[in-house]
N, CA, C and O atoms as CSV, one atom per row, in Angstrom:
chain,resi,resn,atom,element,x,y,z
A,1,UNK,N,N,21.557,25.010,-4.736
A,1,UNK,CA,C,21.989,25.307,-3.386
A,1,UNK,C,C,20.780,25.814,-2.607
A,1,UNK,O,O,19.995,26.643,-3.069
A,2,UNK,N,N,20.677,25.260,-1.384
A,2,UNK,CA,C,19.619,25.683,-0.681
A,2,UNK,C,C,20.210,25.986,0.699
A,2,UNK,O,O,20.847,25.116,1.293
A,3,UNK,N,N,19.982,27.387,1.300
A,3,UNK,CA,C,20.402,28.238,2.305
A,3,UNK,C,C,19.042,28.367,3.209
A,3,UNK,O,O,17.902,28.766,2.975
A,4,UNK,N,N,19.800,27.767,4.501
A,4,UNK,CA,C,18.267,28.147,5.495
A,4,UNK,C,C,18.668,27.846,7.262
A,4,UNK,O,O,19.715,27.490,7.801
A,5,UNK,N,N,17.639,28.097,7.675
A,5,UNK,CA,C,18.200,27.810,9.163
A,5,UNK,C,C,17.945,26.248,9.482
A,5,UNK,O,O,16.900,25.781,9.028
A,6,UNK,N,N,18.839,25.347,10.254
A,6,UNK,CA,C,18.941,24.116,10.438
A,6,UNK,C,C,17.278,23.975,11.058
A,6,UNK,O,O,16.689,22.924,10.804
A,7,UNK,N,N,16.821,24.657,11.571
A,7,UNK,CA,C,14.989,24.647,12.205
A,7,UNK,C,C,14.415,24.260,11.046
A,7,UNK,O,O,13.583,23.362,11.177
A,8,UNK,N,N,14.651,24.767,9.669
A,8,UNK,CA,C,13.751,24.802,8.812
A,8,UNK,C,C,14.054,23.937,7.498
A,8,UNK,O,O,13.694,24.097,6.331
A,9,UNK,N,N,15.025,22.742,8.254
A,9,UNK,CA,C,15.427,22.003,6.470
A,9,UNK,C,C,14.829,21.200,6.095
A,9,UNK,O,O,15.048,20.646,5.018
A,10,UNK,N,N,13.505,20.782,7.217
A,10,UNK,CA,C,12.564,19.667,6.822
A,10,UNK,C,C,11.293,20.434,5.220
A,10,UNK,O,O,11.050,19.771,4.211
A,11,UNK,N,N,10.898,21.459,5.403
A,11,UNK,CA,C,10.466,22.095,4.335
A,11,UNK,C,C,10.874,21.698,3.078
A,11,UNK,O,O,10.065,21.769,2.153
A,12,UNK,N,N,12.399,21.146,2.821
A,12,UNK,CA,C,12.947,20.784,1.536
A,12,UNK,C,C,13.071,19.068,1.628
A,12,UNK,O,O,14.094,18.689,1.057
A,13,UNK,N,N,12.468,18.233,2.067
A,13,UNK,CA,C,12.048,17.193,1.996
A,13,UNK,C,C,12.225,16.724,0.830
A,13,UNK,O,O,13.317,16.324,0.427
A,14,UNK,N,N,11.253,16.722,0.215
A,14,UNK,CA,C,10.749,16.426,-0.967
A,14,UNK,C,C,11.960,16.063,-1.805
A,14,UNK,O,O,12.074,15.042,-2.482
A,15,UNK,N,N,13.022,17.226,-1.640
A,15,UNK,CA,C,13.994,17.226,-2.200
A,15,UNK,C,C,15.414,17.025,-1.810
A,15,UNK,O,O,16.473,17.428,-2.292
A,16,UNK,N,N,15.070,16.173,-0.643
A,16,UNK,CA,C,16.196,15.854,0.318
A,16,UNK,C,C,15.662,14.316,0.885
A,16,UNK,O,O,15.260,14.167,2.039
A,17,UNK,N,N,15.730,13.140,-0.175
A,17,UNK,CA,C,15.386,12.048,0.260
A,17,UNK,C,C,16.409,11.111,1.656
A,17,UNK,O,O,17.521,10.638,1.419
A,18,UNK,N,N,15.690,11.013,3.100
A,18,UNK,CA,C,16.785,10.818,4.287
A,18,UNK,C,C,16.849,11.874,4.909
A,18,UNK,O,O,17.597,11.594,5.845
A,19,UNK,N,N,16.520,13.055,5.025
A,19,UNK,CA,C,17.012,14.464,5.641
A,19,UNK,C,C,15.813,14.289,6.850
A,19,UNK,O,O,16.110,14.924,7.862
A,20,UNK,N,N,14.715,13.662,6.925
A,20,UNK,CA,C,14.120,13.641,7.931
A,20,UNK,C,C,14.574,12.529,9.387
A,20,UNK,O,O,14.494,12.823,10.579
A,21,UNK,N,N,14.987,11.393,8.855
A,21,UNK,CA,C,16.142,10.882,9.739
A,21,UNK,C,C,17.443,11.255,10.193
A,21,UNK,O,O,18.096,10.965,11.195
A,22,UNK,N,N,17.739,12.297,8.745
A,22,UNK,CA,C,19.410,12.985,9.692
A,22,UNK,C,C,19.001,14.299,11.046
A,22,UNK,O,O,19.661,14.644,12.027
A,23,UNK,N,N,17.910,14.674,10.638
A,23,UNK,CA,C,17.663,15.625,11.286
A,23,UNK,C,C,17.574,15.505,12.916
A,23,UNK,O,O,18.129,15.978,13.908
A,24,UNK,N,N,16.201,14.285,12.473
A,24,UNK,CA,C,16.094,13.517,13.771
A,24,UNK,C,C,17.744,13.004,14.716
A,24,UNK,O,O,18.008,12.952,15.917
A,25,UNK,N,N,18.223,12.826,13.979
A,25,UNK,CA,C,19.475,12.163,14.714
A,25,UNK,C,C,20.631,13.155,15.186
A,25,UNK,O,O,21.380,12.909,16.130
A,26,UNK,N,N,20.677,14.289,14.419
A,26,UNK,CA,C,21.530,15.163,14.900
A,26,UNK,C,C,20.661,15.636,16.064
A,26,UNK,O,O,20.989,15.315,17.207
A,27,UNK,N,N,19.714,16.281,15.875
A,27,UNK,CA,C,19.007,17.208,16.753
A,27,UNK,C,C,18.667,16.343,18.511
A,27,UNK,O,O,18.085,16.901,19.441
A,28,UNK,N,N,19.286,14.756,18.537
A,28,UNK,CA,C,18.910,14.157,19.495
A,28,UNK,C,C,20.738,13.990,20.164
A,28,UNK,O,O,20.939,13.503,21.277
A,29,UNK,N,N,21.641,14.376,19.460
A,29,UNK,CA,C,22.990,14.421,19.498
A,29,UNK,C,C,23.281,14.657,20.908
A,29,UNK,O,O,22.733,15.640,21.406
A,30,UNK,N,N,24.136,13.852,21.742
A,30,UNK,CA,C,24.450,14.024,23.018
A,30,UNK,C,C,25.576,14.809,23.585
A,30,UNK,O,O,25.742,15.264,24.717
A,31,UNK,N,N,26.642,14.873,22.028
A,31,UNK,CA,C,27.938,15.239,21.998
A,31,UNK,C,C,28.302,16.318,20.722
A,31,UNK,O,O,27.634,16.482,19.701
A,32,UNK,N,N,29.349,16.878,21.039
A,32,UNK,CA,C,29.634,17.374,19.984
A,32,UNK,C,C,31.149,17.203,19.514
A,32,UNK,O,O,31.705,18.100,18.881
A,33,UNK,N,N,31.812,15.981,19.860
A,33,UNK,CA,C,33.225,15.521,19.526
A,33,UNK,C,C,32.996,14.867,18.312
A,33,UNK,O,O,31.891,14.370,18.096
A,34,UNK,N,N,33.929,14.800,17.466
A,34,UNK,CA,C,33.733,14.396,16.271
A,34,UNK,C,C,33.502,13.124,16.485
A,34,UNK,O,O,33.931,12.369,17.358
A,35,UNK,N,N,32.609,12.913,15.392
A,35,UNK,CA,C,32.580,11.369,14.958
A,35,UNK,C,C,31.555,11.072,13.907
A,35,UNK,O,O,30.764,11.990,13.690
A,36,UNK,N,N,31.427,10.098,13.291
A,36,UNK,CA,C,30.739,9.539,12.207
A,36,UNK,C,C,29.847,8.747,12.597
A,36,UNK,O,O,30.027,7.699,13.217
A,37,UNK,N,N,28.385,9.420,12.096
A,37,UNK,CA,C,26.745,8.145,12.431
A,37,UNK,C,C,26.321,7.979,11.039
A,37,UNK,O,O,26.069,8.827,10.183
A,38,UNK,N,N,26.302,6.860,11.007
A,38,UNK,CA,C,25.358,5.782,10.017
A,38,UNK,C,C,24.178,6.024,9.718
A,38,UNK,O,O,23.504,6.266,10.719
A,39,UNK,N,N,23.498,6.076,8.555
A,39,UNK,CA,C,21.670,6.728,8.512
A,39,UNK,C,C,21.361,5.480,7.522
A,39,UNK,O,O,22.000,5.099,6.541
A,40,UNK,N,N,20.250,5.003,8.063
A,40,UNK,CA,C,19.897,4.544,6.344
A,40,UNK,C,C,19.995,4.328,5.184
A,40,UNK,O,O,20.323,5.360,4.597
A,41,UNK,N,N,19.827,3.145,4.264
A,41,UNK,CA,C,20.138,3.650,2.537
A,41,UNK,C,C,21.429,4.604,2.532
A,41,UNK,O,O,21.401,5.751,2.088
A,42,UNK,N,N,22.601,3.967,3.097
A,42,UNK,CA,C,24.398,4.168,2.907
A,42,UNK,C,C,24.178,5.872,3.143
A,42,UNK,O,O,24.838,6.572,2.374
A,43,UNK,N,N,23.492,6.436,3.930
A,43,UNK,CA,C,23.288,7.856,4.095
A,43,UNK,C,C,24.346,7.952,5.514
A,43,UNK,O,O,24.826,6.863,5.829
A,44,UNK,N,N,24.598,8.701,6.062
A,44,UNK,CA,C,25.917,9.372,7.055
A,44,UNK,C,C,25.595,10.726,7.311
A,44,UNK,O,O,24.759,11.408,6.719
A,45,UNK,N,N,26.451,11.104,8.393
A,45,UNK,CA,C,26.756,11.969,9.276
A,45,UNK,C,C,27.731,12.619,9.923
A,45,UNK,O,O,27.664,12.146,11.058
A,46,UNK,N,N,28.490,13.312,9.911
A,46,UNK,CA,C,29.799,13.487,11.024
A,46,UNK,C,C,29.659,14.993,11.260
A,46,UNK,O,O,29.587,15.946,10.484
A,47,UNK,N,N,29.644,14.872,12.749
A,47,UNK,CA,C,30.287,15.782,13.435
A,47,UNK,C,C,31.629,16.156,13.041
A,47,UNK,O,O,32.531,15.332,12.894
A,48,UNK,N,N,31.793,17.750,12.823
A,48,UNK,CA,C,33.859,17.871,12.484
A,48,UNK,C,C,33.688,19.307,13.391
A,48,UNK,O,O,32.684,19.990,13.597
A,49,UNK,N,N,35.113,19.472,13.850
A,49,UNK,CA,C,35.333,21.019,14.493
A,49,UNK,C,C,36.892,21.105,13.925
A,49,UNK,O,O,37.778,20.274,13.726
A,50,UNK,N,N,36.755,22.662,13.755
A,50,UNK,CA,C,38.249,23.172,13.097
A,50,UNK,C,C,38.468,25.075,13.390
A,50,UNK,O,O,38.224,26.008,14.154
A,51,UNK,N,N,39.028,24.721,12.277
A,51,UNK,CA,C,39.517,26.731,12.056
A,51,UNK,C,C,39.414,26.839,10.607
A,51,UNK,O,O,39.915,26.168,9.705
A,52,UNK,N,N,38.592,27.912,10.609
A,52,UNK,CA,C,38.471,27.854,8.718
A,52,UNK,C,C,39.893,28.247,8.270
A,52,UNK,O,O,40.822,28.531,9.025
A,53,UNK,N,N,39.919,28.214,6.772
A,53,UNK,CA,C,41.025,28.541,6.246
A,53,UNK,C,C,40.899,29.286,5.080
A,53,UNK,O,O,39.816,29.144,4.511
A,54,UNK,N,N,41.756,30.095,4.525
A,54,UNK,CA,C,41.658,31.105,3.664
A,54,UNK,C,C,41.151,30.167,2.134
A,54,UNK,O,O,41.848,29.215,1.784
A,55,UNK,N,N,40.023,30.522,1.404
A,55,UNK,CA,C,40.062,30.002,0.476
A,55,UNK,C,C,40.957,29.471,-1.023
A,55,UNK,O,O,41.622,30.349,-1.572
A,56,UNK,N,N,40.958,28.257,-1.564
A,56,UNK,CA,C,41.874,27.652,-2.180
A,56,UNK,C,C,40.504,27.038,-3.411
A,56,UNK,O,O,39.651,27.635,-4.067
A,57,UNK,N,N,40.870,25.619,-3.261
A,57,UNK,CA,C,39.884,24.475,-4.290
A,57,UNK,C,C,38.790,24.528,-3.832
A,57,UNK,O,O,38.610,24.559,-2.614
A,58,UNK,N,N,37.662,24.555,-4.844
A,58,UNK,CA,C,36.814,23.822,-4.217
A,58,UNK,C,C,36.129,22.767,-4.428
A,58,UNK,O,O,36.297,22.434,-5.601
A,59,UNK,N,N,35.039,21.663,-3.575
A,59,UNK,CA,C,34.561,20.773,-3.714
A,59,UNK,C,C,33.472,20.111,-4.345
A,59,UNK,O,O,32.520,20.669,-3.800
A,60,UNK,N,N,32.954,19.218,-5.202
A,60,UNK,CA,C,31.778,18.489,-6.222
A,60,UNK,C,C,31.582,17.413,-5.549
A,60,UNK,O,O,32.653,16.904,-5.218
A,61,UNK,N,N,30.500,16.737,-5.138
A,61,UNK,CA,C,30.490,15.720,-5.401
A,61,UNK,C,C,29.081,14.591,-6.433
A,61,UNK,O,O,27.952,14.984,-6.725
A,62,UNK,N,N,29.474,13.691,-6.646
A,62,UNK,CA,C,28.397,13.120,-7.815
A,62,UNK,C,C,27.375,12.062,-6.710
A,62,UNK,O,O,26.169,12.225,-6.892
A,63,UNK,N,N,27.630,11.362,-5.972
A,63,UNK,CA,C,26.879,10.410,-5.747
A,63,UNK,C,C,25.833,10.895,-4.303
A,63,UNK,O,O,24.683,10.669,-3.927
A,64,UNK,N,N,27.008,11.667,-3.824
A,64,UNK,CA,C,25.926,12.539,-2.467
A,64,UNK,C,C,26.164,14.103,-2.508
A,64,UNK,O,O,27.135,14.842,-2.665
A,65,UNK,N,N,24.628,14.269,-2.263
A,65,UNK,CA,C,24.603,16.230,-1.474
A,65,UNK,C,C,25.378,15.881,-0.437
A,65,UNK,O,O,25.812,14.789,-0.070
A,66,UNK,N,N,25.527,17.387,0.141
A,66,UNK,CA,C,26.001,17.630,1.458
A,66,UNK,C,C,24.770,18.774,1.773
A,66,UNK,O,O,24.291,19.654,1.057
A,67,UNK,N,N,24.458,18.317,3.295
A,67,UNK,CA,C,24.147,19.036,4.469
A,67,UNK,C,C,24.993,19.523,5.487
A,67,UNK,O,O,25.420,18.982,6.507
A,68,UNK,N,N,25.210,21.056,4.844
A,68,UNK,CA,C,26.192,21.534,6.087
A,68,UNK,C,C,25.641,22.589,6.860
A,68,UNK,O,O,25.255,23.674,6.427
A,69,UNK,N,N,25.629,22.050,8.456
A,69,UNK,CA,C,25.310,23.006,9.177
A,69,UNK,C,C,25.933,23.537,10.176
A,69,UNK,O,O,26.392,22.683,10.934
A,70,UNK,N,N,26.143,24.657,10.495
A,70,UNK,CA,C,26.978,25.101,11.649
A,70,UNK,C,C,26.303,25.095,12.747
A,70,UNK,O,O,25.155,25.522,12.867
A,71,UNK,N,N,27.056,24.558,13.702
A,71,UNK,CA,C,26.252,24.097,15.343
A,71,UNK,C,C,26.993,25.553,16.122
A,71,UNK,O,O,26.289,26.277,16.826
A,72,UNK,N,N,28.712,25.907,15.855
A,72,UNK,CA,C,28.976,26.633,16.592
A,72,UNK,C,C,29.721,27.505,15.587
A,72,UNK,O,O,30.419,27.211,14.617
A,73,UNK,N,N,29.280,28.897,16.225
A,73,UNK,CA,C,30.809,29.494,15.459
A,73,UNK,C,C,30.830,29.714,13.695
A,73,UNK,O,O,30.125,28.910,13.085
A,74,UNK,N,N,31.296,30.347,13.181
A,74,UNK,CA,C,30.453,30.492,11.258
A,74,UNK,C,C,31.891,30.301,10.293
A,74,UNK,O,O,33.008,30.019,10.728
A,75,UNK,N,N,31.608,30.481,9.234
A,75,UNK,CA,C,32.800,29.962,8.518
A,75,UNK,C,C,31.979,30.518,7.106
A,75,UNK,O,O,30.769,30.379,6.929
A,76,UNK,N,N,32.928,31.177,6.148
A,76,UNK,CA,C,32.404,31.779,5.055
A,76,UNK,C,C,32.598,30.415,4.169
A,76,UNK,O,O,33.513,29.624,4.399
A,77,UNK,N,N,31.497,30.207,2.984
A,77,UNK,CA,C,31.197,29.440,2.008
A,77,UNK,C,C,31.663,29.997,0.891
A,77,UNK,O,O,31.422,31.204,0.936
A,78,UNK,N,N,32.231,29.688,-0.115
A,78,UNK,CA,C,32.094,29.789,-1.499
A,78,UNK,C,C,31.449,28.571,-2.396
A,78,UNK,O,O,31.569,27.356,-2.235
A,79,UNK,N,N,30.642,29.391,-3.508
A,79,UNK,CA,C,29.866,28.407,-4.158
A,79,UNK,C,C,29.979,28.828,-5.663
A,79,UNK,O,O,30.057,30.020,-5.962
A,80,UNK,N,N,29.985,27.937,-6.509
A,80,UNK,CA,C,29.965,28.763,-7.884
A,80,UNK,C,C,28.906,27.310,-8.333
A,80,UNK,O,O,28.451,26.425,-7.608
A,81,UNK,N,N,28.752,27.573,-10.068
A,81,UNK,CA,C,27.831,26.700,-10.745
A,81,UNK,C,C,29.276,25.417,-10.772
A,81,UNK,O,O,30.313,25.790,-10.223
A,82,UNK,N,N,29.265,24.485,-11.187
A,82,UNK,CA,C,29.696,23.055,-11.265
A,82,UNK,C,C,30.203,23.475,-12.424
A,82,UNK,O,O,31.387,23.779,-12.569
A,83,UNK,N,N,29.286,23.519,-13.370
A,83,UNK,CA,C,29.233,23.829,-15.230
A,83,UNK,C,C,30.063,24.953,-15.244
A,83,UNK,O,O,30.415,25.135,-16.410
A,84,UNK,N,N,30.580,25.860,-14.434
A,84,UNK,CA,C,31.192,26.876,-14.997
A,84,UNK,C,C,33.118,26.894,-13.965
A,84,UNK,O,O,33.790,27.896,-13.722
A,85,UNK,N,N,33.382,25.749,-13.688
A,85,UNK,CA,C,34.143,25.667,-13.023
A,85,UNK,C,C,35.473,24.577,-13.629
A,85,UNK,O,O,35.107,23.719,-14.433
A,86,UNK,N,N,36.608,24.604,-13.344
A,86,UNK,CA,C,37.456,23.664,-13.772
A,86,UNK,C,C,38.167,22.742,-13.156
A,86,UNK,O,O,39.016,22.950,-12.289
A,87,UNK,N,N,37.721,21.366,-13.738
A,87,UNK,CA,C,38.448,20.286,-12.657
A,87,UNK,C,C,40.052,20.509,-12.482
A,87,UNK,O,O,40.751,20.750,-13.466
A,88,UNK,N,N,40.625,20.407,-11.082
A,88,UNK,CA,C,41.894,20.244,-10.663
A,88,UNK,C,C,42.147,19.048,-10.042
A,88,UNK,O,O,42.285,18.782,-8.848
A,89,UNK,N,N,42.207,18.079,-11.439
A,89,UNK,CA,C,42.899,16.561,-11.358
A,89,UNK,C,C,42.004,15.661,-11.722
A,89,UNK,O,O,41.197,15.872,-12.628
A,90,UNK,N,N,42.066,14.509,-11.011
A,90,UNK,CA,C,41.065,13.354,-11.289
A,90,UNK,C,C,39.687,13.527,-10.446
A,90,UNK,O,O,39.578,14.616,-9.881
A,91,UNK,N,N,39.173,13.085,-10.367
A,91,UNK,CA,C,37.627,12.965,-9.987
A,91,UNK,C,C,37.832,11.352,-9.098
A,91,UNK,O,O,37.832,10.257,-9.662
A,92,UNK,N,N,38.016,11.608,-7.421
A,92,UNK,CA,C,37.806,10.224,-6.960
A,92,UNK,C,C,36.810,9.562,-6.499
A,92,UNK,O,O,36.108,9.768,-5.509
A,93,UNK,N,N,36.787,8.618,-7.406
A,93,UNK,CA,C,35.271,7.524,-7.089
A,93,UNK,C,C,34.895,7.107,-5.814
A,93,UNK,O,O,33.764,7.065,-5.328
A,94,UNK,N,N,36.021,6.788,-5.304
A,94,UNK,CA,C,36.181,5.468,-4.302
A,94,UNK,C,C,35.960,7.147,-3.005
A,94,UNK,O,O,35.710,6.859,-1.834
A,95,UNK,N,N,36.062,8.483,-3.323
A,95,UNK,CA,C,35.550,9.150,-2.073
A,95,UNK,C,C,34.804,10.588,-2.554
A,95,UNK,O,O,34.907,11.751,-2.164
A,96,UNK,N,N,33.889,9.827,-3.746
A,96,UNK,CA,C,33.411,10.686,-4.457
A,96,UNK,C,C,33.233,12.403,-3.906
A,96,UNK,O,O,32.312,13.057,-3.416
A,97,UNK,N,N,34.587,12.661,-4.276
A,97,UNK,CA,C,34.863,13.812,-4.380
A,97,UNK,C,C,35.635,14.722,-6.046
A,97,UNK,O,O,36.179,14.442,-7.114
A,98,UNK,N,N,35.393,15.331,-5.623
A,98,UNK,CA,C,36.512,16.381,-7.093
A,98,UNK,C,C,36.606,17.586,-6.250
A,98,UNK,O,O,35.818,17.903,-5.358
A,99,UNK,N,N,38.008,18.432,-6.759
A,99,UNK,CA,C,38.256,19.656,-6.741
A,99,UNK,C,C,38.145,20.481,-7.995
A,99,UNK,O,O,37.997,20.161,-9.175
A,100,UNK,N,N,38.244,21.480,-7.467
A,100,UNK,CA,C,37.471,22.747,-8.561
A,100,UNK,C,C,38.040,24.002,-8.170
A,100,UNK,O,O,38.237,24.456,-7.043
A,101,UNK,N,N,38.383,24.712,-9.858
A,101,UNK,CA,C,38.972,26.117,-9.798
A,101,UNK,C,C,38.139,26.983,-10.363
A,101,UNK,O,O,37.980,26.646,-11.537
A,102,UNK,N,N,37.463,28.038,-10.072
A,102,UNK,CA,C,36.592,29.054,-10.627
A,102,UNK,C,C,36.362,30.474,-10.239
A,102,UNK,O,O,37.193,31.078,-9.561
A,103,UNK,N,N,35.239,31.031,-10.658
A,103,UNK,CA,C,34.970,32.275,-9.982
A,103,UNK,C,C,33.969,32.119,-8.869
A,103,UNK,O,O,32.914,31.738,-9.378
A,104,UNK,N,N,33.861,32.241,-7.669
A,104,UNK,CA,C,33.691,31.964,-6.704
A,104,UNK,C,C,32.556,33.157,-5.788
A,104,UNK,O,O,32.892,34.309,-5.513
A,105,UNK,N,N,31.939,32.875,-5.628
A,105,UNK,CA,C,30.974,34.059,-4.696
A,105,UNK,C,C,31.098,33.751,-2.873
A,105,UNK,O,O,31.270,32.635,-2.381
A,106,UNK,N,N,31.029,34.398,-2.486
A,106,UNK,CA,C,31.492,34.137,-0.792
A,106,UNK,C,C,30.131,34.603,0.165
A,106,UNK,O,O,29.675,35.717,0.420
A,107,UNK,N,N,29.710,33.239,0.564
A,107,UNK,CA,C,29.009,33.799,1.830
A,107,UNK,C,C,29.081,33.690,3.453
A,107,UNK,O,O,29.286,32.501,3.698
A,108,UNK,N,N,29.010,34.319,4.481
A,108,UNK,CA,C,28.779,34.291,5.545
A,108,UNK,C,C,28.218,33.354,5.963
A,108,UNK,O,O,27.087,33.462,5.490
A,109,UNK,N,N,28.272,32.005,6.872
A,109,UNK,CA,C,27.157,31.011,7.280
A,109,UNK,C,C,27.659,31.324,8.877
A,109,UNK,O,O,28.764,31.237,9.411
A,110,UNK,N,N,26.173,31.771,9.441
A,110,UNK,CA,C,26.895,31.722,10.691
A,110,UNK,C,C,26.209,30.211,11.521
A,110,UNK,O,O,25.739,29.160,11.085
A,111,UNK,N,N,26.484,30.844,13.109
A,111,UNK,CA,C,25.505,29.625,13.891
A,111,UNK,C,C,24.000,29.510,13.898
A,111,UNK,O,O,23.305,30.495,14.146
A,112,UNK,N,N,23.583,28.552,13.683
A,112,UNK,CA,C,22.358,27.544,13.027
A,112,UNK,C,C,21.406,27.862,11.632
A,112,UNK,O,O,20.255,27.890,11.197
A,113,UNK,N,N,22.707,28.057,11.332
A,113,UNK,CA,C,22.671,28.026,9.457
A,113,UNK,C,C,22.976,27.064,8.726
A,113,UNK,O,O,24.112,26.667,8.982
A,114,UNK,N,N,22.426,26.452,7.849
A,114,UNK,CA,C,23.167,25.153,7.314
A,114,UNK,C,C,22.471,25.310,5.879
A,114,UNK,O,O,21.401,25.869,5.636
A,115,UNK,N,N,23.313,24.701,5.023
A,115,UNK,CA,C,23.238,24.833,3.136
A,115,UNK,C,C,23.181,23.446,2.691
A,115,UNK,O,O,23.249,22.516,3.495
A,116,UNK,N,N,23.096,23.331,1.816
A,116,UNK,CA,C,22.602,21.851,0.788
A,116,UNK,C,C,23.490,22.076,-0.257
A,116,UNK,O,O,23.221,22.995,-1.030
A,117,UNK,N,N,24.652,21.315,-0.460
A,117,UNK,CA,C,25.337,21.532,-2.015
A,117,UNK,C,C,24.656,20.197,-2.638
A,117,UNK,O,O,24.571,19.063,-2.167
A,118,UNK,N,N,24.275,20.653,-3.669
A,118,UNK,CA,C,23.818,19.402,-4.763
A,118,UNK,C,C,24.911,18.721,-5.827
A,118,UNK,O,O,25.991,19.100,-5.375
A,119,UNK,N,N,25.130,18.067,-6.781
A,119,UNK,CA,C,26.032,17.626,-7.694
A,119,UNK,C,C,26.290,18.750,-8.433
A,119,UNK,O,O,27.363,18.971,-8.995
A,120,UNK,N,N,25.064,19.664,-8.449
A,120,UNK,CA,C,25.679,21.378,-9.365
A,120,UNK,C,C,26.485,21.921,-8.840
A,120,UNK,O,O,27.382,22.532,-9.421
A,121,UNK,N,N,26.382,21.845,-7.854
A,121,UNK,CA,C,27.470,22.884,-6.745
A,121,UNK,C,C,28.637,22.743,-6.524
A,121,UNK,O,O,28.978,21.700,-5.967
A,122,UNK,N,N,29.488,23.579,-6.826
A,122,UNK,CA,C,30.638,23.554,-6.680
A,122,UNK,C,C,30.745,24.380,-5.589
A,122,UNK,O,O,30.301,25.527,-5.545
A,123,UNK,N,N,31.565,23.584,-4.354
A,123,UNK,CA,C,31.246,24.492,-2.608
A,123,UNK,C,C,32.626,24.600,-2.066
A,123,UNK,O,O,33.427,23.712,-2.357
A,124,UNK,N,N,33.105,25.900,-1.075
A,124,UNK,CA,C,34.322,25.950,-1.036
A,124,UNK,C,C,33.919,25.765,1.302
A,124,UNK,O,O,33.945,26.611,2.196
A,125,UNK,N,N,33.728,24.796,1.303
A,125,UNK,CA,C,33.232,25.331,2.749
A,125,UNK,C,C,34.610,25.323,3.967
A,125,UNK,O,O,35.757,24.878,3.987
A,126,UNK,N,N,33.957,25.883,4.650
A,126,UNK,CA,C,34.738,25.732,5.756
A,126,UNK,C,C,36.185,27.167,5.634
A,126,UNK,O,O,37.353,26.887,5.900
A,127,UNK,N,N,35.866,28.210,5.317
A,127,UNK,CA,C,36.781,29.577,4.429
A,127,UNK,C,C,36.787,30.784,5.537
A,127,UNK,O,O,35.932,31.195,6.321
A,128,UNK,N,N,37.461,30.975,5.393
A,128,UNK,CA,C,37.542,32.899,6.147
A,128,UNK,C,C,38.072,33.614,4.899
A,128,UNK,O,O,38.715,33.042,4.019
A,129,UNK,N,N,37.728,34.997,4.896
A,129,UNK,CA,C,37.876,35.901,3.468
A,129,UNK,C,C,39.231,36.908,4.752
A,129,UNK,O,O,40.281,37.367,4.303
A,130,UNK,N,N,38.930,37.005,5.905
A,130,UNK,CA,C,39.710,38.005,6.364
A,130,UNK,C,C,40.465,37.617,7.941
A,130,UNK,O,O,41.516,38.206,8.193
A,131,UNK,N,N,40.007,36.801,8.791
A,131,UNK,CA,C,40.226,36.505,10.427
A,131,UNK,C,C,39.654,34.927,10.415
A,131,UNK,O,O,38.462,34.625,10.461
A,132,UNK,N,N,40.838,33.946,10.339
A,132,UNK,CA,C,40.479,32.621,11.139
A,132,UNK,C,C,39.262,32.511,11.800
A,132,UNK,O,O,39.164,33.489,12.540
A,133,UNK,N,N,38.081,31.639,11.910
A,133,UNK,CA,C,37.091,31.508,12.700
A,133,UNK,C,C,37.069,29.898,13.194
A,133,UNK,O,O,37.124,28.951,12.409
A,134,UNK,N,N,36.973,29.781,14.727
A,134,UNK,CA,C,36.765,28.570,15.017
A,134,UNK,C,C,35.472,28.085,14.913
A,134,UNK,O,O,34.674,29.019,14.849
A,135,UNK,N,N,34.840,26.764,14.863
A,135,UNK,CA,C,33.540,26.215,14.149
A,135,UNK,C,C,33.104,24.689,14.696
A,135,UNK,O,O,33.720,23.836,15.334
A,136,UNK,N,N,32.538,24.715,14.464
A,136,UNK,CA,C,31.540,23.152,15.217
A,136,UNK,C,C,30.204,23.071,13.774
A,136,UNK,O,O,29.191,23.737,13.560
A,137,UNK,N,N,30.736,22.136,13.178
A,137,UNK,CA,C,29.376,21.242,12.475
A,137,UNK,C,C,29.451,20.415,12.302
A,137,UNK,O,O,30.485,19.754,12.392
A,138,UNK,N,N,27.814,19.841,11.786
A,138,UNK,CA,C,27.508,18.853,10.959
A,138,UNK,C,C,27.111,18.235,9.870
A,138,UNK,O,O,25.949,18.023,9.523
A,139,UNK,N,N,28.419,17.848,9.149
A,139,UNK,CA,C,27.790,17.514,7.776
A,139,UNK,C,C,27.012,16.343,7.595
A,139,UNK,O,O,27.201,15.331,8.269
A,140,UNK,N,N,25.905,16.460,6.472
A,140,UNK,CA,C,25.229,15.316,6.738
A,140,UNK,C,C,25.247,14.998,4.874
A,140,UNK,O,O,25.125,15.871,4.015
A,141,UNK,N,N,25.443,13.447,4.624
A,141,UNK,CA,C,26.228,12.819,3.198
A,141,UNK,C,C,24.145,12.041,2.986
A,141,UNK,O,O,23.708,11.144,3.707
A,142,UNK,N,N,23.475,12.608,2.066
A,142,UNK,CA,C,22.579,12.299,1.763
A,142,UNK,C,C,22.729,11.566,0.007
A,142,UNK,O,O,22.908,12.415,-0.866
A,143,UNK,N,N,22.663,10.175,-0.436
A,143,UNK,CA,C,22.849,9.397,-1.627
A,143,UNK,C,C,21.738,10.507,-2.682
A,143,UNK,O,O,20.612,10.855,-2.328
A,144,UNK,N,N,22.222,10.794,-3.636
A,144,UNK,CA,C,21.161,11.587,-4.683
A,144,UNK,C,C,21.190,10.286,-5.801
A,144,UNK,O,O,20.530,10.349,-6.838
């Protein structure tokens, strides 16, 4: 997991193959209504806005990281190790996702903060621990 300000995610390059084109493309963003952009090498983008919600499952995935950054407004994260967590159900291919039950650590992400879950990561995003928060980001689906 890598925690940093959306200014500074080009630094992890190296280890974020495509993150220099998502960057470019959000940061040139005209709108902030949802919707889904196309990147390169089956890489993606979407704008989403909501209300966090009290934490429940959380999320794995195998074929892409996630780049999540908050544009407006913060939303607490939970993250635990992958390896120390328990699948709840099947594992779907076709939207390579899984859910996950574990012990869970909670952080604060506020506005222009954004995190990197890798295939280790087991991520609970988009959470409030105590008061609903409304939110504006962008996740960005980078192929590992």
């Amino acid at each position: 997991m890598i925690i940093c300000p959306w200014k500074d995610i080009l630094k992890y390059a190296p280890l974020l193959p495509g993150v220099e084109e998502a960057f470019e493309k959000v940061n040139a963003l005209q709108s902030l209504e949802p919707a889904t952009y196309p990147l390169a090498k089956g890489n993606r983008f979407f704008v989403t806005a909501g209300t966090t919600k009290a934490p429940d499952l959380a999320e794995a995935h195998r074929d892409y990281l996630d780049i999540q950054y908050i544009v407006k407004g913060k939303e607490v994260m939970g993250w635990a190790p992958l390896a120390d967590c328990h699948a709840e159900g099947e594992f779907n291919t076709a939207k390579d996702i899984g859910r996950y039950s574990g012990d869970f650590r909670f952080l604060t992400i506020p506005e222009g903060i954004c995190y990197v879950a890798f295939p280790e990561d087991a991520h609970m995003p988009g959470r409030h621990l105590d008061v609903p928060n409304d939110f504006v980001k962008v996740v960005v689906k980078l192929k590992v």
